[in-house]
BAFIRO-695595 format. One line per field, with one value per residue (C-alpha): residue number from 0; x, y, z. Coordinates in steps of 0.1 Angstrom, whole numbers, m for minus. Example, Ala and Ser with C-alpha at 12.3 -4.5 7.8 and 13.67 -1.06 7.14 Angstrom:
2
num <- c(0, 1)
c1 <- c(123, 137)
c2 <- c(m45, m11)
c3 <- c(78, 71)
//
This chain:
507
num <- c(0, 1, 2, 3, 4, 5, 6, 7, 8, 9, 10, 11, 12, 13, 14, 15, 16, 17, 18, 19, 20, 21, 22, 23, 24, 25, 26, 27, 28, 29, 30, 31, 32, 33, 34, 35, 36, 37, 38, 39, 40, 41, 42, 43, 44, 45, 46, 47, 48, 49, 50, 51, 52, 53, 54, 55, 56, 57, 58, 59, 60, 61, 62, 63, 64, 65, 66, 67, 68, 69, 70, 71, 72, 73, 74, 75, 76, 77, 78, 79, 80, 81, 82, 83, 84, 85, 86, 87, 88, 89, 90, 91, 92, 93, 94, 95, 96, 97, 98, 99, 100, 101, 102, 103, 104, 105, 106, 107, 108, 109, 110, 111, 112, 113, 114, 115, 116, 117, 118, 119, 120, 121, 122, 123, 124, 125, 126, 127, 128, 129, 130, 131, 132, 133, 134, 135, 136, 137, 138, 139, 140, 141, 142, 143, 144, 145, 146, 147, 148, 149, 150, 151, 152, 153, 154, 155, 156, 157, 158, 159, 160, 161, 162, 163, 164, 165, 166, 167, 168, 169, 170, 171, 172, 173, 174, 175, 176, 177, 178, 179, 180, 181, 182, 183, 184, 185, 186, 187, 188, 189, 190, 191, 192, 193, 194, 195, 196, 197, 198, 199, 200, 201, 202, 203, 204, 205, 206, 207, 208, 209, 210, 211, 212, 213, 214, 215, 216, 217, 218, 219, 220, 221, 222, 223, 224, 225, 226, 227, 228, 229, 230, 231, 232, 233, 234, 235, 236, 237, 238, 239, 240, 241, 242, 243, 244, 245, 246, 247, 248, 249, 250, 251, 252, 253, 254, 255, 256, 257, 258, 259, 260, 261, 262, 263, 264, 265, 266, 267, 268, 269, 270, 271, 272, 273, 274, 275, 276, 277, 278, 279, 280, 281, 282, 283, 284, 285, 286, 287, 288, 289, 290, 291, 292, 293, 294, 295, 296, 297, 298, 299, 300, 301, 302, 303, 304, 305, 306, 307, 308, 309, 310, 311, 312, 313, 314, 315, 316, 317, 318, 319, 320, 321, 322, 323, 324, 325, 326, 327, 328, 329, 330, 331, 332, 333, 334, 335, 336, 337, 338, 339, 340, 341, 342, 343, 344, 345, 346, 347, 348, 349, 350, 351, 352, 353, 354, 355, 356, 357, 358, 359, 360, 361, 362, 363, 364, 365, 366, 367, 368, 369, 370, 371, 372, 373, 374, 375, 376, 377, 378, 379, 380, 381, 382, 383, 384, 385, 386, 387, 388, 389, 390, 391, 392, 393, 394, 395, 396, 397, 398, 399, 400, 401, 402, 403, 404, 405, 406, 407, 408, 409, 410, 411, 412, 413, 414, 415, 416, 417, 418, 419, 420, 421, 422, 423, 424, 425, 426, 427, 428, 429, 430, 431, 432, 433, 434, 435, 436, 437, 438, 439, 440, 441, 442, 443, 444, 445, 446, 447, 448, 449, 450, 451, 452, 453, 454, 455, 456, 457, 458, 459, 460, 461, 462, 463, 464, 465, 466, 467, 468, 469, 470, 471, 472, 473, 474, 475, 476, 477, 478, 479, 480, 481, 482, 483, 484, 485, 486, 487, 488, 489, 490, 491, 492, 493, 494, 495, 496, 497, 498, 499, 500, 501, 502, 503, 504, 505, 506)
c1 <- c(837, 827, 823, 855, 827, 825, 862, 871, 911, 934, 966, 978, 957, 972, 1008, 1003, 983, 1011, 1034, 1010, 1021, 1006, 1008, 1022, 1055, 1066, 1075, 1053, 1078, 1098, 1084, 1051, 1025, 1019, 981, 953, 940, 904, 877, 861, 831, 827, 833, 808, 783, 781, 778, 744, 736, 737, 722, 692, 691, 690, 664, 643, 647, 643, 669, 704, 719, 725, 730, 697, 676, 668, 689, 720, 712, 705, 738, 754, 736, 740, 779, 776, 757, 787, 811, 795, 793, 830, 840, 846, 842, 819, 807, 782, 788, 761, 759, 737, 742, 714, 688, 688, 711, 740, 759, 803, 804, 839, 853, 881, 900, 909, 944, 973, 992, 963, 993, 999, 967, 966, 932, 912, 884, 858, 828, 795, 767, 763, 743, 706, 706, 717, 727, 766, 781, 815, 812, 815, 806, 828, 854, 832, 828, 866, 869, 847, 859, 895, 884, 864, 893, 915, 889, 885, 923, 925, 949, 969, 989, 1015, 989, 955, 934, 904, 880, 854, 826, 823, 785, 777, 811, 791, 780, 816, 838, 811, 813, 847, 856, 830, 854, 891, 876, 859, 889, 909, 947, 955, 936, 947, 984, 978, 972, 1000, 986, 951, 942, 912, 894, 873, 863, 883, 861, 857, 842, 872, 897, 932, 955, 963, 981, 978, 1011, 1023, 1062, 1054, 1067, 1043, 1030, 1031, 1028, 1013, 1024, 1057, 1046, 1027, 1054, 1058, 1019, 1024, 1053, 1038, 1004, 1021, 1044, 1013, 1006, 1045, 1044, 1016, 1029, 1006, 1017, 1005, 1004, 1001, 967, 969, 958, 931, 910, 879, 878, 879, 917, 916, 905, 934, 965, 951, 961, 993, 983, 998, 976, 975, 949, 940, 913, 903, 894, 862, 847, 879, 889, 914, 939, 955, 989, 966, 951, 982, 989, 958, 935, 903, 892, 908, 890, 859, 856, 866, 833, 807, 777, 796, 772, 743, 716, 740, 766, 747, 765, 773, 793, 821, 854, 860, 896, 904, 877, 900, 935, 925, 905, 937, 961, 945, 945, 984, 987, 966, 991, 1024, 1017, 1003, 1028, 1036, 1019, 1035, 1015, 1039, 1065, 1101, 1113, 1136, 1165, 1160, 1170, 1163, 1152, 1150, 1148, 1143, 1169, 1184, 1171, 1168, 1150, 1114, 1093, 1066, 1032, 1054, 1025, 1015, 981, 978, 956, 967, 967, 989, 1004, 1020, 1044, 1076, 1106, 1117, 1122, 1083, 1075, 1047, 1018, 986, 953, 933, 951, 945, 984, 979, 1020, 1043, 1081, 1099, 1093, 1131, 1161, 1143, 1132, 1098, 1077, 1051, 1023, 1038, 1066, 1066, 1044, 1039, 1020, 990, 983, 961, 989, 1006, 983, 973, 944, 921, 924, 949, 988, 1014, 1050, 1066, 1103, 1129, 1131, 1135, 1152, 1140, 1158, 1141, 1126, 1112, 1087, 1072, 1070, 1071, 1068, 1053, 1025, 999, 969, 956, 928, 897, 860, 858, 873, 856, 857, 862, 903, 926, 961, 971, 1006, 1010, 1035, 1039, 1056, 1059, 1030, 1002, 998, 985, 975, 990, 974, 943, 935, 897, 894, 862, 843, 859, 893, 915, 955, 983, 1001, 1028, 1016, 1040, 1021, 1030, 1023, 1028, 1043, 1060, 1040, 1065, 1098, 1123, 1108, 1117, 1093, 1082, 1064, 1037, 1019, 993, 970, 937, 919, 887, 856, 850, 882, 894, 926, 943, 981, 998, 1035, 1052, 1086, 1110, 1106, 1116, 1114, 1126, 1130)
c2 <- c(865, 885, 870, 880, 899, 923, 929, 963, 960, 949, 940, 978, 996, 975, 975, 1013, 1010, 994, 1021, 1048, 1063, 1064, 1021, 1020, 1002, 988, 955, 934, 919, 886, 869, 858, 831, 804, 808, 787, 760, 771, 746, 731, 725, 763, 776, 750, 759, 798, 782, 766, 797, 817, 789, 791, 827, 824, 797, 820, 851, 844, 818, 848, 868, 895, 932, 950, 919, 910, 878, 901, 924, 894, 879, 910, 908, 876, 884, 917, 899, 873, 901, 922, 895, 887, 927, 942, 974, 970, 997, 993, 1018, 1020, 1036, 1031, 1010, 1004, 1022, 998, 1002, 983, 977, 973, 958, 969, 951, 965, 945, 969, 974, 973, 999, 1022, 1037, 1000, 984, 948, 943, 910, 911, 891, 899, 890, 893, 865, 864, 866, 834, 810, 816, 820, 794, 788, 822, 838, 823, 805, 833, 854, 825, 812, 851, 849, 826, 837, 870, 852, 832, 865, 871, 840, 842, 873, 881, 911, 917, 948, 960, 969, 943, 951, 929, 933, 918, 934, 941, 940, 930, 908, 941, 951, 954, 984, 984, 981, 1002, 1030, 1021, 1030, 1062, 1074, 1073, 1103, 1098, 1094, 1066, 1050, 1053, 1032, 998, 981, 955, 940, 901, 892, 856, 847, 813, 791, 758, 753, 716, 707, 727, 743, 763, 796, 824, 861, 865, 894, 891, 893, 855, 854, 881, 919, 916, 938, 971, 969, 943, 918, 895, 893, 886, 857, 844, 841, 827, 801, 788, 770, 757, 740, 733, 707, 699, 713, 725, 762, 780, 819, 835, 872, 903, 903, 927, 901, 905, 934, 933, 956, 988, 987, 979, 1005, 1034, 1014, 993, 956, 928, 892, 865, 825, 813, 777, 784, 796, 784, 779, 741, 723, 707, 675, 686, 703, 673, 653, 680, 685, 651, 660, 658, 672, 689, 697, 734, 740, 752, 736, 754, 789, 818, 792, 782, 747, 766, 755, 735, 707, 724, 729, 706, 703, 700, 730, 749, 739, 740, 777, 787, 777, 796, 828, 825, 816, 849, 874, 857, 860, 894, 909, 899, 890, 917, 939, 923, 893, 886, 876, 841, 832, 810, 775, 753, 718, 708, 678, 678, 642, 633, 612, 586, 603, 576, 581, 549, 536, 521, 527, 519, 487, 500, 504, 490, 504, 476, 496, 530, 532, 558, 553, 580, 575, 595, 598, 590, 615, 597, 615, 601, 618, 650, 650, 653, 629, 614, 649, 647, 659, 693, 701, 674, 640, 627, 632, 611, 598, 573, 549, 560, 540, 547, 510, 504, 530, 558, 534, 510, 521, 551, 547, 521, 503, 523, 542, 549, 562, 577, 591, 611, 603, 623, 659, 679, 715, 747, 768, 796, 774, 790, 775, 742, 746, 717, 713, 694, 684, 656, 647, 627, 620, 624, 588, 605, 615, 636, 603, 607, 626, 635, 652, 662, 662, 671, 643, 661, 641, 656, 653, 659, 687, 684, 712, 699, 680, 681, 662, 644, 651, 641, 661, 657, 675, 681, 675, 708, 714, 739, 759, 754, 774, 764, 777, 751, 774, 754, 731, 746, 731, 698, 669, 661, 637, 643, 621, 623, 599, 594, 574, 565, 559, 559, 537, 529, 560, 570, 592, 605, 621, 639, 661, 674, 703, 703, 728, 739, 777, 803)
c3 <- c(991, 961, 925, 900, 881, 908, 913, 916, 929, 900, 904, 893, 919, 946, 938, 939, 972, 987, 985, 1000, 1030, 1064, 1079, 1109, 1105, 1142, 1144, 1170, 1200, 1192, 1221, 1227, 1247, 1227, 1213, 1231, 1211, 1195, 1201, 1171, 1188, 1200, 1162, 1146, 1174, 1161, 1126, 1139, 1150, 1115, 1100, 1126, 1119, 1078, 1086, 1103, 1081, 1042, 1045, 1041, 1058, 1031, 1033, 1042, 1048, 1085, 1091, 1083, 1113, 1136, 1129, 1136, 1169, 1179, 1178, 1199, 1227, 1227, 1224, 1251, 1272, 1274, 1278, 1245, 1235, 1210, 1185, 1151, 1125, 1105, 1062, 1032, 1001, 974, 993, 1027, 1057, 1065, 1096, 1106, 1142, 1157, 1191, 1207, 1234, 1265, 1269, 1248, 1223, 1211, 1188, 1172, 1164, 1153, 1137, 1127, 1103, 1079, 1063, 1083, 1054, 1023, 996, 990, 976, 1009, 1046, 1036, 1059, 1045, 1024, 1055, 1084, 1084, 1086, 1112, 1135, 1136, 1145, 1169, 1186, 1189, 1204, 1229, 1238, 1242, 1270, 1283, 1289, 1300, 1279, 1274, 1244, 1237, 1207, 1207, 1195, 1175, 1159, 1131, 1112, 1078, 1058, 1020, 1014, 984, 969, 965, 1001, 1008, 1044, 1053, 1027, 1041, 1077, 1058, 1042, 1069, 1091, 1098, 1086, 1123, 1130, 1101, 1109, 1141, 1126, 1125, 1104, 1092, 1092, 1072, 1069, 1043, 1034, 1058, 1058, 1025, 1018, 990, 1011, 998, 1019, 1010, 1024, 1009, 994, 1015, 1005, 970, 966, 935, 930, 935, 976, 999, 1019, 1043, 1068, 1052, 1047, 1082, 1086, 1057, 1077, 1107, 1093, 1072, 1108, 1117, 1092, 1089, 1125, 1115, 1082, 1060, 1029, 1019, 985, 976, 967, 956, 965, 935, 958, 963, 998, 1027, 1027, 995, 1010, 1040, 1014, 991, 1024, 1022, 1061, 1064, 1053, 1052, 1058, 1044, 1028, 1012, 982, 960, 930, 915, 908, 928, 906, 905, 922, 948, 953, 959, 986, 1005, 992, 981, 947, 912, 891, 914, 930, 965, 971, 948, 971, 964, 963, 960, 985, 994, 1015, 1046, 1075, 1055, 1031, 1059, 1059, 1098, 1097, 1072, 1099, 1127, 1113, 1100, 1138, 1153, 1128, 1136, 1173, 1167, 1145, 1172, 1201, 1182, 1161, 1192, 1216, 1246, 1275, 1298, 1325, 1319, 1341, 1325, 1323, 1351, 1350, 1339, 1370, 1354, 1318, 1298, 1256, 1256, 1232, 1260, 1286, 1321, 1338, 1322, 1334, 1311, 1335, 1363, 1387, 1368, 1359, 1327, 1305, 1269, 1240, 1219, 1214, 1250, 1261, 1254, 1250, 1215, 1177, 1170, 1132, 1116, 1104, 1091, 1077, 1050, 1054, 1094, 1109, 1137, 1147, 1147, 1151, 1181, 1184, 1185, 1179, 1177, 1210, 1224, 1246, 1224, 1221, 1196, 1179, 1149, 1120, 1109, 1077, 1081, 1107, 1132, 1131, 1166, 1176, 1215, 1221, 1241, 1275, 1293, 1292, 1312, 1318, 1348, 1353, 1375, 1407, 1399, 1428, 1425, 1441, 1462, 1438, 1413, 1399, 1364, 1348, 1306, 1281, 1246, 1238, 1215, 1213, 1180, 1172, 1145, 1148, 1166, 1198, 1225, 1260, 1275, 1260, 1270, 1274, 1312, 1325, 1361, 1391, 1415, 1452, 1483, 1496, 1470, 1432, 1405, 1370, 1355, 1318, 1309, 1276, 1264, 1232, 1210, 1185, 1154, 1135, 1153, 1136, 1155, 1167, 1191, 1218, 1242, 1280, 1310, 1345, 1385, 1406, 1430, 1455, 1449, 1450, 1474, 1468, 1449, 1423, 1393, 1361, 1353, 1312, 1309, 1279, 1272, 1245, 1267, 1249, 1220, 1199, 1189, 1170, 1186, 1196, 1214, 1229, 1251, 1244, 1258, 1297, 1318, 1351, 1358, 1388)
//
């Protein structure tokens, strides 16, 4: 992210920006799959990688020096890999070369573009981690998930990885003015992510609906919207941050396209009311290594990185929506909210071995440590199962431990037809977990089992969010079935929880 100095956007210039013609103005479908979750692990591990790479070239990985370009290729080869269309676009600032990468996902809308961007390059006088690899890895990451999933959303999806941004947005500004009007008035709407793993974190969200500020062009407010729904589904507060034209958002509201993004903050200082929010400290910057040879790979918070790597993910699913390739939910031919007992049996085999934090069906009270959601409420009405619904007097209090834990349905008597099994879920834990934990949902038929979840712990703080999951279990139409959710907190003591809410089984 650039310093204020180097500001070129004021407030003016944007608000006139955002009434230029040209966005594209359709609306992304209602419906969509619910976003994987992105792995911590995978975001941090192309973190090390930039860091090797400043290491081995000067120590940056700024415009025109040789750790810039090997970033950018390090991402291509990744991109490549997983079946992008991947393009650099190359122009000259200050007498060296720079470099745009842009991925395009196959398939979708070429007439409604949804793009996702971040500036690649830092300064000369550190490797840039937070400021932005951060950003650029989180990105990363979620397009490589797109293809891991094979996903297939209604819009186009393109990626990109900005250079010399620090020198004043140069490259993706070069990208806006050197497209024709045409191609401009196919994105629907630009994303952009810089600084999300900030070491003092806040939570901001570009205030597209002008809440405080001037806003962005038609659309952004629904990009704020559906950026800041994550971030209440794990109950973490958010504040506005403006369009002040310090990032690569500026040159896309300036044609008048769409924007939003988040970001946790700079060199600005967190106050004492933000501190009450989010923890952290008062009165120290977000980022005390910003611009400075410090933003290595310990100046990243882990569970802003994570809670911001999953947000996007959740904005590409929802604002690119659903597929064609989808088919449409059936009927629902059984389903079960959980707000009442319907014969849900807690270590119905006897085997068990949990010391606390069992399964139980009951109104789940949200408990969180150090800013970390960890206990959620029901994801609709007030019943959930849940490991250890009471909060107690501090978040470890009732959280699953000492080994494993288990529920089971009644019998569940499905029609020929069935098709699909659908619940909401999440597992939450802190850096003390491990891959020895998990939480798995199962069907149980008369002939044999399948695990249509299994979710690992890990060794990283990792928020509590409720997650949509689909599964097949037309294999088991005509039969009558059970649900078994079992959890374990396997490894070394670990706090962790977890819950399931909102079954249904449809045709």
């Amino acid at each position: 992210m650039r310093s204020r100095k180097m500001a070129t956007l004021g407030a003016a210039a944007l608000l006139v920006g955002a009434f230029l013609p040209g966005a594209a103005s359709a609306a992304p479908p209602a419906a969509a799959l619910a976003a994987p979750d992105i792995p911590l692990a995978n975001v941090k591990a192309h973190l090390t990688q930039f860091q090797t790479i400043a290491n081995a070239n000067g120590g940056n990985r700024a415009h025109g020096r040789p750790g810039y370009r090997a970033s950018l290729d390090y991402v291509k080869a990744r991109l490549d890999a997983a079946g992008y269309q991947t393009a650099i676009q190359s122009f000259t600032y200050r007498s060296a070369t720079g470099y745009n990468l842009i991925a395009d996902w196959p398939g979708g809308d070429a007439n409604n573009v949804l793009m996702v961007g971040g500036h690649l390059d830092g300064v000369t006088a550190g490797p840039g981690i937070n400021d932005n690899g951060s950003g650029s890895a989180a990105i990363l990451e979620t397009a490589l998930a797109v293809a891991r999933t094979g996903h297939q959303p209604d819009r186009h999806l393109r990626f990109a990885w900005w250079g010399a941004e620090e020198l004043g947005l140069i490259g993706s500004t070069h990208y806006v003015n050197n497209l024709p009007s045409s191609e401009r008035s196919r994105i629907g709407g630009y994303l952009n992510f810089d600084m999300i793993g900030s070491p003092n974190p806040g939570y901001f969200a570009y205030d597209g609906d002008g809440s405080s500020g001037s806003g962005g062009p038609a659309g952004s407010a629904e990009i704020e919207r559906v950026l800041r729904s994550h971030f209440t589904s794990i109950n973490v507060p958010v504040q506005d941050t403006a369009f002040d034209g310090r990032s690569d958002y500026g040159p896309f509201i300036r044609v008048g396209i769409p924007a939003g993004g988040l970001f946790t903050g700079a060199e600005g200082r967190k106050t004492t009311q933000q501190a009450q929010l989010w923890g952290g400290q008062a009165g120290v910057a977000f980022d005390r290594c910003y611009h400075a040879s410090c933003d290595t790979t310990a100046n990243i918070n882990d569970t802003a990185l994570d809670r911001n790597a999953d947000a996007i993910a959740h904005a590409v699913w929802t604002l690119g929506g659903e597929g064609g390739t989808q088919e449409p939910p059936g009927d629902v031919v059984y389903s079960d909210d959980l707000e009442t007992n319907t014969g849900w049996t807690a270590d119905s085999g006897g085997t068990d071995t949990a010391t606390a934090g069992a399964w139980e069906r009951g109104t789940p009270q949200p408990t969180s440590y150090s800013g970390t959601a960890l206990q959620l409420a029901a994801a609709n009405g007030s019943g959930a199962l849940t490991t250890g619904a009471a909060a107690g007097g501090d978040a470890g209090a009732n959280d699953l431990d000492g080994g494993t834990s288990t529920i089971r349905s009644g019998q569940i008597a499905l029609p020929a037809g069935t098709r699909t099994l659908s619940f909401s879920w999440y597992l939450a834990h802190l850096n003390n977990s491990s891959s020895s934990d998990y939480l798995r949902v199962s069907v149980v038929g008369p002939n044999g089992s399948t695990t249509v979840l299994n979710q690992p712990g890990a060794a990283s703080n990792r928020a509590g969010s409720w997650r949509t999951h689909e599964a097949d279990v037309s294999a088991y139409a005509g039969q009558t079935v059970r649900i078994l959710v079992e959890a374990a907190d396997a490894g070394t003591a670990s706090l962790i929880e977890a819950g399931v809410d909102d079954i249904a089984f449809s045709s």
